[in-house]
C-alpha positions as CSV (number, residue, x, y, z in Angstrom):
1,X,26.1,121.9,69.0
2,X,22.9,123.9,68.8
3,X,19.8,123.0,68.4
4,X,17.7,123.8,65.4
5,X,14.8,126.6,66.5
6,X,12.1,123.8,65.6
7,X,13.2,121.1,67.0
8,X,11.9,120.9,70.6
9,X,14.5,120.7,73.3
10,X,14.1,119.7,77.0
11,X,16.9,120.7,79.1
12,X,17.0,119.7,82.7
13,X,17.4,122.4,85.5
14,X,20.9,122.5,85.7
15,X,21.4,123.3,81.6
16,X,23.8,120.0,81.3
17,X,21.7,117.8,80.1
18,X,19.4,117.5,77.1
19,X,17.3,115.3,75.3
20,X,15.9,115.8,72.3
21,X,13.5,114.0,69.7
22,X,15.9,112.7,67.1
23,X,19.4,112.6,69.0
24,X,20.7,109.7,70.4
25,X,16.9,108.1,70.0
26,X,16.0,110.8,72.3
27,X,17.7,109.4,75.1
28,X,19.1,111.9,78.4
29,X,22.6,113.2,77.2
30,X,24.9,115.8,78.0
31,X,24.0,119.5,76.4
32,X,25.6,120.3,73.5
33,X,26.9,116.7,72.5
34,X,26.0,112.9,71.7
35,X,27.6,111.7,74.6
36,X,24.6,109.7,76.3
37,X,24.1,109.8,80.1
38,X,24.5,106.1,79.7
39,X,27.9,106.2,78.2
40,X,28.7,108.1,81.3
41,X,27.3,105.7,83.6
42,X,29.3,102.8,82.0
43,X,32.4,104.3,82.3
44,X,32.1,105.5,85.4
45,X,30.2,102.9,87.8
46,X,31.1,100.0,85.4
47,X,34.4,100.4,84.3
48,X,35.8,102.7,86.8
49,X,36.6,105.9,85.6
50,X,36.6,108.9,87.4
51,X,35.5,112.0,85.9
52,X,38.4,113.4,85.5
53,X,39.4,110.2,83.8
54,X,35.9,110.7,81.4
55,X,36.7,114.8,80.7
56,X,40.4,113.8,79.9
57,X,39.2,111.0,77.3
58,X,36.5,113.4,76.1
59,X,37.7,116.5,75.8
60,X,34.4,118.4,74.5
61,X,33.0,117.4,77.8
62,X,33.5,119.7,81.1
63,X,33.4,118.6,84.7
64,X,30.0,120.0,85.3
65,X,28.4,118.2,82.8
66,X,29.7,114.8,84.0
67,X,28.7,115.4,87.2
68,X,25.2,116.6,85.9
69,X,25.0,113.1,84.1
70,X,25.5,111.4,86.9
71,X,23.2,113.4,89.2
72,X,20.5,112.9,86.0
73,X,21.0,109.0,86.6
74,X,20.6,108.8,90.2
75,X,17.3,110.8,89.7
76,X,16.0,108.7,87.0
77,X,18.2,105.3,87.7
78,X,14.9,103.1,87.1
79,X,14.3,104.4,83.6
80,X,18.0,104.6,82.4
81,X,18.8,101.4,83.9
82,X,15.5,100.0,81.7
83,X,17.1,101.8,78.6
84,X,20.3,100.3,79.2
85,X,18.9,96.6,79.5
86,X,16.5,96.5,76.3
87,X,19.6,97.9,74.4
88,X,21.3,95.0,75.8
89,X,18.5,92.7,74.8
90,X,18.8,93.9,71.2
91,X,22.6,93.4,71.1
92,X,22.0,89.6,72.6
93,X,19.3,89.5,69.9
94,X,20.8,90.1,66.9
95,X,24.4,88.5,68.0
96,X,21.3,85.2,68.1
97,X,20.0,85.9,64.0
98,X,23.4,87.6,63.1
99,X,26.6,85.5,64.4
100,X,30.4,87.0,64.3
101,X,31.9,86.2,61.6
102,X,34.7,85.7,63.3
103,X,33.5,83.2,66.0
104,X,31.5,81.3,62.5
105,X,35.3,80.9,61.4
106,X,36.9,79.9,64.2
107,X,34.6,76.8,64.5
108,X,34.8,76.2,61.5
109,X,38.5,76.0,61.5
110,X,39.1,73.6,64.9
């Protein structure tokens, strides 16, 4: 996936990772896709894959830019971690003002 000539681009030094005004809110993600460094960083320090696991489930993805992402996050761990929280925050808001509908029918039903 290109990027348009006019839409400013900010590649880190390695080429692998990309954020740009607009996609994925902007957030660090790998070149050339939506996958979000995050996303990375879930899968692989909280649920355990390896990247092999991560470029076998995501085929568009290579080694290199995995292991990019992760390098990205342990450079700028502070920040991403911060991202990752206040998106957490949201979900925990909105699950307040917006219940499952599920979970609403299930108490109603016992």
């Amino acid at each position: 996936m290109a990027t348009d000539a006019n839409t400013p681009s900010n590649l880190d030094s390695t080429g692998h990772v990309d954020m740009t005004p607009g996609t994925c809110g902007g957030k660090p993600r790998i070149a050339g896709t939506r996958i979000r460094v995050q996303d990375v960083v879930v899968w692989h320090e909280r649920m355990g894959f390896s990247v092999d696991e991560i470029v076998s489930r995501h085929p568009q993805l290579t080694l290199a830019g995995v292991y990019a992402a992760l390098a990205y996050y342990h450079d700028h761990r502070q920040q991403i971690d911060a991202q990752m929280e206040r998106g957490q925050n949201l979900v925990d808001e909105m699950r307040g003002v917006f219940p499952s509908k599920l979970d609403v029918k299930s108490a109603t039903d016992e």
